[in-house]
KOLRO-155228 format. One record per atom (N, C-alpha, C, O): residue in three letters; x, y, z. Coordinates in steps of 0.1 Angstrom, whole numbers, plus 2048, in hexadecimal, padded with zeros to 3 digits. Layout:
BEGIN
ALAXYZ ...
//
This chain:
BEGIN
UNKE719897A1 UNKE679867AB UNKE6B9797B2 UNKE719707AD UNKE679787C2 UNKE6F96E7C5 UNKE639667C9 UNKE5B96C7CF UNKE6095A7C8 UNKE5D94B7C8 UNKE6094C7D8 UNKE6A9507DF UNKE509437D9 UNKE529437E9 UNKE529377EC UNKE479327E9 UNKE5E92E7F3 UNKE6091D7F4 UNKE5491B7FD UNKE4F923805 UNKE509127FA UNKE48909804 UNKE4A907810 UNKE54900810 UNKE4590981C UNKE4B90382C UNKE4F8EE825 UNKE478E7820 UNKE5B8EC828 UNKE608DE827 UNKE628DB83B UNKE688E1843 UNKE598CE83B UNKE5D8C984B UNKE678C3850 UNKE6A8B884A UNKE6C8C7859 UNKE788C285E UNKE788B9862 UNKE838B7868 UNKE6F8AF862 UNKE6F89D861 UNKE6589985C UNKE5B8A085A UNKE6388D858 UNKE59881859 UNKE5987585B UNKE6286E85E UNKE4D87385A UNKE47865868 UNKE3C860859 UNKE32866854 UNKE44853855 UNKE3E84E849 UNKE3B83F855 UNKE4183D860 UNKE2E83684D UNKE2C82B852 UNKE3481D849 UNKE3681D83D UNKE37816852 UNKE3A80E84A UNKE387FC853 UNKE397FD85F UNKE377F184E UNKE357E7853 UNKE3C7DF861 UNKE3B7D3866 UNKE427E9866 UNKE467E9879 UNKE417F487E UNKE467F7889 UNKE3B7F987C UNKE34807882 UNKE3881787A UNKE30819870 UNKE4081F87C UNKE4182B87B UNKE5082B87B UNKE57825882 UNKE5583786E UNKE6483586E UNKE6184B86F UNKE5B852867 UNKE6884F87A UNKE7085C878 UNKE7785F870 UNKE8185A873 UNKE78865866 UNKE8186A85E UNKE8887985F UNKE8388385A UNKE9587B868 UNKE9C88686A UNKEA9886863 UNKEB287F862 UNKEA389785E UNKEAD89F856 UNKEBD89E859 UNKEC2898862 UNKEC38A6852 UNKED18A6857 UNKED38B485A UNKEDE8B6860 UNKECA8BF856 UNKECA8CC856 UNKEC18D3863 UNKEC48DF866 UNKEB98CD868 UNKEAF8D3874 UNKEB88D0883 UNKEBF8C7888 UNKEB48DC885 UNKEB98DE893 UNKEB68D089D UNKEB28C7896 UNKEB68CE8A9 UNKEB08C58B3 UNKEA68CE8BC UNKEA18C88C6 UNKEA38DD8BA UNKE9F8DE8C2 UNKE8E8DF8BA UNKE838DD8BF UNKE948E58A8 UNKE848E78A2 UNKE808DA8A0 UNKE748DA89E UNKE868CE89F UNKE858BF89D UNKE7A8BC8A8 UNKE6E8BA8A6 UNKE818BD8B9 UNKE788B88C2 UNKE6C8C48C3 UNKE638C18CB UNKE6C8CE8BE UNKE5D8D88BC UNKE568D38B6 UNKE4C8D18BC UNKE568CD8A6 UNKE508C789C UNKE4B8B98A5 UNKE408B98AA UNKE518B28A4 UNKE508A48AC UNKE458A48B3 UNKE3A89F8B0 UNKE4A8AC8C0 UNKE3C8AF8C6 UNKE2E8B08C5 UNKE268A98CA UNKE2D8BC8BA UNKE228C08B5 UNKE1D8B48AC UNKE118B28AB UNKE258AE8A7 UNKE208A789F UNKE1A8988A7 UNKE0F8948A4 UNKE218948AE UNKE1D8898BC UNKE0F88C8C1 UNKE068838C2 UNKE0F8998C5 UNKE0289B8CF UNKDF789F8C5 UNKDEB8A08C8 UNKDFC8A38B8 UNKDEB8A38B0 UNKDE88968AB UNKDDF8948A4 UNKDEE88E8AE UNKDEF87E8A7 UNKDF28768B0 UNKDFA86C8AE UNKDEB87A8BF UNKDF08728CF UNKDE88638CB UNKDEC8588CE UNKDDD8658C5 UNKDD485A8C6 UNKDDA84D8BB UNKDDD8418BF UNKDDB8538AB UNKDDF84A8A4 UNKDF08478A7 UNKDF383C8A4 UNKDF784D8AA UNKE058478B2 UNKE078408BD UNKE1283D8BF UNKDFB83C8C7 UNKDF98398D5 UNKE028268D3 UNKE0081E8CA UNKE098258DB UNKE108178DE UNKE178148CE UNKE168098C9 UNKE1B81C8C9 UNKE1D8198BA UNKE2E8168BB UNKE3581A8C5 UNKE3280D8B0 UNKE4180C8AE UNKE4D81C8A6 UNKE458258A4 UNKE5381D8A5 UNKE5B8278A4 UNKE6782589F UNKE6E8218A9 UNKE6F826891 UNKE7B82888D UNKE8083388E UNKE7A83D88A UNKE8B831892 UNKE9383F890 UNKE99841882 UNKEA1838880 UNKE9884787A UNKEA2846871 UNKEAD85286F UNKEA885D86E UNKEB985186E UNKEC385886C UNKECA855861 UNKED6853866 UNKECA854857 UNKED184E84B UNKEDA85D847 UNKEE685E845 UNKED1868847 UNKED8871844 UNKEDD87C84B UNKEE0887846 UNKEDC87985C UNKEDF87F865 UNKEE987B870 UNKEE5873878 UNKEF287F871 UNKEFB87787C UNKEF787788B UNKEEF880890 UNKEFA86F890 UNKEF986589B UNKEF986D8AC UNKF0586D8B0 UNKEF586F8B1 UNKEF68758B9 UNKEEC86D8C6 UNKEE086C8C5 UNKEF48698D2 UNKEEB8628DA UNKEE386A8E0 UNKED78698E1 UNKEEB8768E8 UNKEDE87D8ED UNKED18818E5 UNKEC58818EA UNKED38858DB UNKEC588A8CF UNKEC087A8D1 UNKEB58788D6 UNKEC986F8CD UNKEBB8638CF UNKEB48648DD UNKEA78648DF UNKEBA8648E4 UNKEB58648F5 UNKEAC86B8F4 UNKEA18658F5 UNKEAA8788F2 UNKEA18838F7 UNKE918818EB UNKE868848ED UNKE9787C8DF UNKE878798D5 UNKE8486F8DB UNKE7A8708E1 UNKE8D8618DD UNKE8685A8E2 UNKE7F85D8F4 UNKE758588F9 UNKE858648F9 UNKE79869905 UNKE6E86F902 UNKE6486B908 UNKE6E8788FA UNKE668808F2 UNKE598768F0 UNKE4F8778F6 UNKE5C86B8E3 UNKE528658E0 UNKE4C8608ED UNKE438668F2 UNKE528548F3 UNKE5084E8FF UNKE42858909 UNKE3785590C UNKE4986490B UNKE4286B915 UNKE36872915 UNKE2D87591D UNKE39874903 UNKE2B87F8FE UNKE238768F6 UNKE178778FA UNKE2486F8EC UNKE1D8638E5 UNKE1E8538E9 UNKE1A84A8E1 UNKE248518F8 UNKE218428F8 UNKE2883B8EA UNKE238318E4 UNKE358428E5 UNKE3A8398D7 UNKE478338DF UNKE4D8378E8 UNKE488278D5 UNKE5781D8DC UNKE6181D8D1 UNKE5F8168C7 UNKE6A8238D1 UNKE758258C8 UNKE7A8198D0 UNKE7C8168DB UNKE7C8118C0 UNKE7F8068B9 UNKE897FC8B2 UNKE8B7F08B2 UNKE908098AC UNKE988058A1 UNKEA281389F UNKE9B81D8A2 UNKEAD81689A UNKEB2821897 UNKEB881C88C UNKEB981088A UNKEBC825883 UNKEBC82486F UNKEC982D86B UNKECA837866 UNKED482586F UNKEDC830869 UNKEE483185E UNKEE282585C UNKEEB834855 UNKEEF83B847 UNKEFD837849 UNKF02831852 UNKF0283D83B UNKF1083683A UNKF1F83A843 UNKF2A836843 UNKF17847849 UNKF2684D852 UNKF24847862 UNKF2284F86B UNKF2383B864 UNKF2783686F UNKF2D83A876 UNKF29835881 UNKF38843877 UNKF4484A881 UNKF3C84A88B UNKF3A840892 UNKF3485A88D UNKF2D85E89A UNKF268528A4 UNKF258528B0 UNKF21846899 UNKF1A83B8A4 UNKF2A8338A9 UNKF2D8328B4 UNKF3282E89E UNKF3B82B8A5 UNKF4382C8B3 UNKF458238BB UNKF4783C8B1 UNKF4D8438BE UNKF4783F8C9 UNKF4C8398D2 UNKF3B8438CA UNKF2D83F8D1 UNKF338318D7 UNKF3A8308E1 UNKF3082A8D3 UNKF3481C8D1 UNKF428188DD UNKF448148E8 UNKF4981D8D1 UNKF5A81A8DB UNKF5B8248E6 UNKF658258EC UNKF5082C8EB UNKF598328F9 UNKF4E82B902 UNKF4F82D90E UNKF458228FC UNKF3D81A904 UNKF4180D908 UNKF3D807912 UNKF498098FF UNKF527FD902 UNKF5E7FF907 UNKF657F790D UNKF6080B901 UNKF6F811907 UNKF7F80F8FB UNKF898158FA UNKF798028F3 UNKF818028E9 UNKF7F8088D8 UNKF7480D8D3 UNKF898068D2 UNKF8980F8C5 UNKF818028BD UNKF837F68BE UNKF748098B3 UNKF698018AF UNKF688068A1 UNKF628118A0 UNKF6E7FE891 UNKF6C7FE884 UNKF667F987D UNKF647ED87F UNKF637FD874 UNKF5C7F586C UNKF667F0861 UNKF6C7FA85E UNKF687E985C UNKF737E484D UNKF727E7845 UNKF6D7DE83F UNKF747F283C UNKF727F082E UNKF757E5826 UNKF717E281B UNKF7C7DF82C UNKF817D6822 UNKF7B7CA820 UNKF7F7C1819 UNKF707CB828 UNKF667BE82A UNKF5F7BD81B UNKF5A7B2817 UNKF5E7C6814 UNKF557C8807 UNKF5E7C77FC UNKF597C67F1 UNKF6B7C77FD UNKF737CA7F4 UNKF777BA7F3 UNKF7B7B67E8 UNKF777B17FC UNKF797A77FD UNKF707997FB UNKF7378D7FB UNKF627A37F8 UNKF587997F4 UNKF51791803 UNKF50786807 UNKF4E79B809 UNKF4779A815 UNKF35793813 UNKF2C79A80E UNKF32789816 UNKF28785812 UNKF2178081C UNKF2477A826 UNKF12787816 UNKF03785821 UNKEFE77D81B UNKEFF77F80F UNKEF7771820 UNKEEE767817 UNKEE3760823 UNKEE675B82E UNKEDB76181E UNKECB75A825 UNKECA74C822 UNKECB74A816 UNKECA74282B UNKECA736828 UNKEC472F832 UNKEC972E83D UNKEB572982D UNKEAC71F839 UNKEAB72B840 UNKEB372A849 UNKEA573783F UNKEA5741849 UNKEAB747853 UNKEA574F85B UNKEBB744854 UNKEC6749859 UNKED0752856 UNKED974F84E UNKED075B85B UNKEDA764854 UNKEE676385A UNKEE7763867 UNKEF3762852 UNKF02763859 UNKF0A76E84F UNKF06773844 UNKF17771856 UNKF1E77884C UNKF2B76E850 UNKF2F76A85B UNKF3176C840 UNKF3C76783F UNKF4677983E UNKF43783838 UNKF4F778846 UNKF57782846 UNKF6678484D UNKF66786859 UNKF72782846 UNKF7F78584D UNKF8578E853 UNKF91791853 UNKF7979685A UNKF8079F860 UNKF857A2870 UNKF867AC877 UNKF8878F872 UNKF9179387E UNKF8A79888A UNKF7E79488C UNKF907A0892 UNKF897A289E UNKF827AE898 UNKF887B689F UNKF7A7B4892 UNKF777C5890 UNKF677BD894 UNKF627B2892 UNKF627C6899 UNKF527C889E UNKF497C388E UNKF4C7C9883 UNKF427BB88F UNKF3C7B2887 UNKF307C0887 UNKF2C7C0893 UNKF277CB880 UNKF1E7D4880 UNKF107D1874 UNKF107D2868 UNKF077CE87D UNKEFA7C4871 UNKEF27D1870 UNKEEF7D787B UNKEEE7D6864 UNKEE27E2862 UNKED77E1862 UNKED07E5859 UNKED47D986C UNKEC47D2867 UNKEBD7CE872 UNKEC47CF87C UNKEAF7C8875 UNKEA87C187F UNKEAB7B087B UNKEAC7AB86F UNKEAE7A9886 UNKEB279D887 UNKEA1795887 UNKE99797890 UNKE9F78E87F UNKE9078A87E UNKE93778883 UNKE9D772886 UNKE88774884 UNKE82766888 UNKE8D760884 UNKE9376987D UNKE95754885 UNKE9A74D87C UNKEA974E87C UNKEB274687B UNKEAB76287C UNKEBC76287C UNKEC475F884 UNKEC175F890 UNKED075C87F UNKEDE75988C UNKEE6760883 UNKEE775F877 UNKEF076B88D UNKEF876E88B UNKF0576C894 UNKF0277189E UNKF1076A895 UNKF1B76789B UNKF28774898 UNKF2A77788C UNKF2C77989D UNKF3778689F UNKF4777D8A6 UNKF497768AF UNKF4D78189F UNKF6177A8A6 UNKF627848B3 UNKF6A7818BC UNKF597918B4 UNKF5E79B8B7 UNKF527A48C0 UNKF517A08CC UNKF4C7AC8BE UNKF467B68CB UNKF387B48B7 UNKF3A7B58AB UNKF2E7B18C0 UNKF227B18B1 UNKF1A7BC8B5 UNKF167BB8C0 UNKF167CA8AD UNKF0C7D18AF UNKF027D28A2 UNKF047D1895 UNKEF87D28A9 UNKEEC7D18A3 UNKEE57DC8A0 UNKEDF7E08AB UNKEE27E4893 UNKED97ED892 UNKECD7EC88D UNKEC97EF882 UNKEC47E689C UNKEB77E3897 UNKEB57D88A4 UNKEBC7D68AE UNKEA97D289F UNKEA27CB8A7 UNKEA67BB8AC UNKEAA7B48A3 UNKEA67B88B5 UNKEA87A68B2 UNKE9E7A18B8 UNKE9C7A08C5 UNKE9479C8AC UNKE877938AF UNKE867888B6 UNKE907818B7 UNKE7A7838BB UNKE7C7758C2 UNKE807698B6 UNKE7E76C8AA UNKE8575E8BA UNKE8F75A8B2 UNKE9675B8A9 UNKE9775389F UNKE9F7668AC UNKEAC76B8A7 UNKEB57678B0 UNKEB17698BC UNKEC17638AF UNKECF7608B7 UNKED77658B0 UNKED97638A4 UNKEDD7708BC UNKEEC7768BC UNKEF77708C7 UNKEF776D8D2 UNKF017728BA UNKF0C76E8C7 UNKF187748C7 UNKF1A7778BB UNKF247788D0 UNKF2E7808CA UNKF3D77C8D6 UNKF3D77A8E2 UNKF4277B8D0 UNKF527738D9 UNKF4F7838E7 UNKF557838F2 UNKF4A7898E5 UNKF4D7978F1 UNKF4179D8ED UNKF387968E8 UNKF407AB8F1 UNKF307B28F0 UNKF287B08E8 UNKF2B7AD8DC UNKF1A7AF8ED UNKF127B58E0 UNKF077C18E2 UNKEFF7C18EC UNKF077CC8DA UNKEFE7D58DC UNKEF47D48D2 UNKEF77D18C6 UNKEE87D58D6 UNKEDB7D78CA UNKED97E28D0 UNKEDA7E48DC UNKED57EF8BF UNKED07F78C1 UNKEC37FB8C2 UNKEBF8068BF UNKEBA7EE8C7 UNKEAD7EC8C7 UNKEAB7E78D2 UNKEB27E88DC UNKE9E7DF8CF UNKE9A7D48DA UNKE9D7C78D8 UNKE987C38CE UNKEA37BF8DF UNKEA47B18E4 UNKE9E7A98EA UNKE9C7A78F5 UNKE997A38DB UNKE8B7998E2 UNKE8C7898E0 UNKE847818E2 UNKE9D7868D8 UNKEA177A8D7 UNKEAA7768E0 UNKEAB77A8EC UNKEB276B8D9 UNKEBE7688E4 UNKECD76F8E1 UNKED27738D7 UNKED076F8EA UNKEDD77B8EA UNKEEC7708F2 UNKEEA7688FB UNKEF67738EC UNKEFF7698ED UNKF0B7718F1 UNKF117738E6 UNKF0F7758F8 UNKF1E7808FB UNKF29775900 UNKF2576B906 UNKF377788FE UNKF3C772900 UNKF3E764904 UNKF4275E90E UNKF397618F5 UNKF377518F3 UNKF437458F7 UNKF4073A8FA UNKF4F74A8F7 UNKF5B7448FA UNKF5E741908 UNKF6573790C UNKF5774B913 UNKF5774791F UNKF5D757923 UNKF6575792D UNKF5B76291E UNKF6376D923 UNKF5477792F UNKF4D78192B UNKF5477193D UNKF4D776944 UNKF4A788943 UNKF3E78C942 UNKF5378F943 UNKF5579D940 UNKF4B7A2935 UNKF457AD936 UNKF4979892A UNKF3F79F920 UNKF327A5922 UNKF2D7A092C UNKF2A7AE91B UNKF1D7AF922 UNKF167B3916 UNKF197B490A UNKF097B591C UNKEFA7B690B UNKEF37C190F UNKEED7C3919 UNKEF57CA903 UNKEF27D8902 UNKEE87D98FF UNKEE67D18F6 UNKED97E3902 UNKECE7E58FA UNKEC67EE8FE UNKEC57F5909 UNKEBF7EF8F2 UNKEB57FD8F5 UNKEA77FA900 UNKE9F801906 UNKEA97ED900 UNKE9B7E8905 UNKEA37D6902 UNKEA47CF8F8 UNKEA57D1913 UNKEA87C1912 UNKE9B7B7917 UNKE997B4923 UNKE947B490E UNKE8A7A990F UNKE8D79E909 UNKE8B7A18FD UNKE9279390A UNKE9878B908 UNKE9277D909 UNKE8C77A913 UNKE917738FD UNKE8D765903 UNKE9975C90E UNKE98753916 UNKEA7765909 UNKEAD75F90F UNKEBC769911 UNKEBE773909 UNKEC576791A UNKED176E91A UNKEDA76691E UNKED675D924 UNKEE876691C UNKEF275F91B UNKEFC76991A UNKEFD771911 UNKF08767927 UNKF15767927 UNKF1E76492C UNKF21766938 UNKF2675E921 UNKF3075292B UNKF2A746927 UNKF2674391B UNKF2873E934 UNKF2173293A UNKF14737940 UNKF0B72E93F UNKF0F742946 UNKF0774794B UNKEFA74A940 UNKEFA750935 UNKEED742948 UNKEE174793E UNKED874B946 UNKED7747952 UNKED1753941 UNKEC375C947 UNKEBB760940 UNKEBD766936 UNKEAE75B947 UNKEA675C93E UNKE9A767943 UNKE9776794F UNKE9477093B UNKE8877C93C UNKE8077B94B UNKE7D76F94E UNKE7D781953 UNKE7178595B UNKE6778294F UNKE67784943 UNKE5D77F958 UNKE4C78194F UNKE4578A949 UNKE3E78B93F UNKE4B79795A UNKE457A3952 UNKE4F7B0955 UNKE567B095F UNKE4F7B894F UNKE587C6950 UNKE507CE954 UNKE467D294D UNKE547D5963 UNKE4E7E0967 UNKE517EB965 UNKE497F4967 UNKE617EE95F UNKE657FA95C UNKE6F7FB94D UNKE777F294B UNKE6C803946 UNKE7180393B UNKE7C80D93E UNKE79815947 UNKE8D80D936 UNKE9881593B UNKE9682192F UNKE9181F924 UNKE9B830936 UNKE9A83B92D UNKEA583B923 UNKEA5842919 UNKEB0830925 UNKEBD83591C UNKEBE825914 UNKEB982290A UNKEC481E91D UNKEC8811912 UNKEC9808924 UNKECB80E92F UNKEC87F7923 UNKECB7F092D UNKED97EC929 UNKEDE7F191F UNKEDF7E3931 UNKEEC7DC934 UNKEE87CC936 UNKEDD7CA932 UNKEEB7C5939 UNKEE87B593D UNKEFC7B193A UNKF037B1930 UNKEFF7AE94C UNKF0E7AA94F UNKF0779F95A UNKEFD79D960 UNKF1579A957 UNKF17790965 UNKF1C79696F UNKF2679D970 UNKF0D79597B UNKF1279B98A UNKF1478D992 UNKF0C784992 UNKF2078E999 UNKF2077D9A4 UNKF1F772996 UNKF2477498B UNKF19768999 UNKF16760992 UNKF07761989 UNKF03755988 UNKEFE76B982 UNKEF676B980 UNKEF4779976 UNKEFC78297A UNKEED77D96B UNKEEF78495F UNKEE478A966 UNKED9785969 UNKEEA79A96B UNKEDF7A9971 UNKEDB7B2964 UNKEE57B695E UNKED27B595F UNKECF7BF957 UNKEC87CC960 UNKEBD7CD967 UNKED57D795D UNKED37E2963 UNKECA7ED959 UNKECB7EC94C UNKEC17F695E UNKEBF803951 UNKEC480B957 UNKEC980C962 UNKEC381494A UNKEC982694E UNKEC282C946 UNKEC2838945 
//
């Protein structure tokens, strides 16, 4: 006699103390994902309305257009602001991602751990001691009140950077969130650098010698991710 499985859903949307974290499979399609989503958004338009939003991908690979399109998704049908993105230990797919956006080849070390790579909290700052040369400095976390972090090399951030948090990086830096601290690119003086984000709100921005500081108010929020480079003498943040 055969046992009849239970319908199991193809995601969830657990609460947790920043708002709402998505949790997607590694097995569901993108198309029964954004069906579910949906339905689940608009019977719950009210208690989701202006709400915060993780992505989480720990056990799903990386894919920017699937982020693009949930995050429109939320944005357009529930008024939700994807936040934060959560990803798992196969980094590749965000990598790639990564280096054809910079244009160069972007690793992570193994050997940073093998070598006794160490994170430590101190007076409420976080740093990483780490010898790894020029390789992309990669933090898995939201940057809270308090932290500084410094990169030799291109710093990406998976997660948020709070108001008073400082980042800074000899060349790029991308958050895969929002930027609501200070942001430091090419701290050595290399004009060319620029600050990547899902959303740039900033107390402050910096690159080079060049500083700029937030408008008061934002009239338009970008569908993909912003940019912030040096145009002329003066740091333009473009969206797309």
């Amino acid at each position: 006699m055969l046992k009849r499985v239970p319908h199991q859903p193809s995601l969830q949307i657990k609460a947790d103390r920043e708002g709402f974290v998505l949790v997607v499979p590694a097995e569901v399609s993108l198309e029964d994902l954004l069906a579910e989503l949906r339905k689940r958004v608009m019977e719950s338009r009210g208690f989701f309305q202006k709400a915060r939003m993780t992505l989480d991908l720990s056990v799903r690979d990386f894919h920017v257009d699937e982020v693009q399109v949930i995050r429109t998704l939320l944005e357009d049908v529930g008024g939700i602001q994807l936040h934060e993105i959560r990803l798992g230990k196969n980094l590749q797919p965000f990598l790639s991602w990564v280096s054809g956006l910079l244009g160069i080849s972007v690793k992570v070390m193994e050997s940073n751990e093998e070598r006794g790579e160490l994170w430590r909290e101190k007076e409420g700052k976080l740093r990483e001691e780490t010898d790894a040369g020029d390789a992309p400095l990669v933090v898995r976390q939201t940057c809270r009140s308090g932290t500084r972090i410094e990169s030799p090399a291109e710093l990406i951030i998976l997660g948020d950077v709070n108001p008073g948090a400082e980042i800074l990086a000899v060349r790029d830096i991308i958050v895969f969130g929002t930027l609501r601290g200070i942001a430091h690119a090419g701290i050595y003086g290399d004009r060319s650098a620029k600050i990547w984000g899902l959303h740039i709100e900033p107390q402050q921005l910096r690159i080079a010698d060049v500083v700029a500081l937030p408008p008061r108010e934002r009239t338009m929020k970008p569908k993909r991710y912003e940019v912030a480079e040096i145009q002329g003498d003066r740091i333009q943040v473009t969206r797309f």
